[in-house]
N, C-alpha and C positions, 0 to 999 in steps of 0.2 A: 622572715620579718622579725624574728626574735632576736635571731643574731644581731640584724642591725639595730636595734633598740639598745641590745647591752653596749655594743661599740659605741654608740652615740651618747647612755650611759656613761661610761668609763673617759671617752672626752669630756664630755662636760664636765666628770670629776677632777682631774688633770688640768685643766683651765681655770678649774675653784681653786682648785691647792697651788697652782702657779700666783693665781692671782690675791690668796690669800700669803704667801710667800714675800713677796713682792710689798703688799701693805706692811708685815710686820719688817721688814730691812729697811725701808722708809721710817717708818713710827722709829724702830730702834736706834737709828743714823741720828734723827731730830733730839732723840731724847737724848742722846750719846755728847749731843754739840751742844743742847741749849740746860738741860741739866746737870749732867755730868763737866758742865767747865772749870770747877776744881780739879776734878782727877783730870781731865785735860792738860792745865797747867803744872800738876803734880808731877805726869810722864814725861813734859818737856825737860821739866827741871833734871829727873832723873836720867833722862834721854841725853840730856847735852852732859852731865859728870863720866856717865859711860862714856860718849866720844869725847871726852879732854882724855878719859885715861888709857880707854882704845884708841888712842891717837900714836902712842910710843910703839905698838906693835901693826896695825895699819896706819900706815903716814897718809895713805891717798886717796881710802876709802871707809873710813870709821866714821862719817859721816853718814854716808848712805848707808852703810850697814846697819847702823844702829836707827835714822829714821824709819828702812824696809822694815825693821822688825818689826819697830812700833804700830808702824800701816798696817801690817801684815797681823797680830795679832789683836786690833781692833777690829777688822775686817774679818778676821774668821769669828770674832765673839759675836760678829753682828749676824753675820749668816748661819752659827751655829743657833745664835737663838732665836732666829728665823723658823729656822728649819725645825727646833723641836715647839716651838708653841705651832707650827702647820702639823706637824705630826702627830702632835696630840691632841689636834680639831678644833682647838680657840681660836673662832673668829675675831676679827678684830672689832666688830661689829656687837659682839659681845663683850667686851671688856666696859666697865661703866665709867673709866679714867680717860677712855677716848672718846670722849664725843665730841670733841675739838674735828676727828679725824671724820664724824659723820657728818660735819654740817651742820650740826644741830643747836643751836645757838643758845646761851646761858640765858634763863630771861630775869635770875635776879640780879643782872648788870644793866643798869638802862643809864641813855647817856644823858646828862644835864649839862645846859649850853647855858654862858655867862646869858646871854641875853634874852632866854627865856622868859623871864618875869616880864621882860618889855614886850615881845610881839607873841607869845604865845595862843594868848587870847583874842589876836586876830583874826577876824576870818576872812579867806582871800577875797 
């Protein structure tokens, strides 16, 4: 009986750390596209002068060379820092910058509609 307790144990741990893995590569992708859109545009910029001048020594693939890079090492910064905020047990859950990510809605935003003053004080 014990045995199977720790195995079911140690899954369920494995499923937390997958699934906690998994939020932070999302959260980090969003934050990467919707904050980060300067450095975005900054690595295009620098992305497309490397293929004008890797262009004179690959004629036919400094294009893709140089985009793979790019993908390729936003995609490991994203997964690498996936993987060390799961390893080092920060829930996303816990971070107080995401609450966007719980659901949990702002309440000192509340919406004012032009027409309020007129039928608010109706009652149906």
């Amino acid at each position: 009986m014990t045995l199977s307790q720790s195995q079911s144990f140690k899954n369920v741990y494995y499923i937390l750390a997958i699934k906690s893995f998994l939020i932070w590569a999302f959260t980090l992708t969003v934050c990467l596209l919707v904050i980060g859109f300067p450095l975005i545009m900054l690595m295009v910029t620098i992305g497309s002068l490397v293929a004008v001048v890797l262009q004179s020594v690959l004629p036919v693939s400094a294009v893709l060379v140089v985009a793979s890079t790019i993908l390729g090492f936003n995609l490991l910064g994203i997964v690498l820092g996936a993987a060390v905020l799961t390893v080092k047990g920060i829930h996303p859950q816990e971070v107080s910058w995401l609450r966007w990510l719980n659901g949990e809605a702002n309440p000192s935003h509340t919406s004012v509609y032009a027409a309020c003053p007129l039928t608010c004080d109706i009652k149906g």
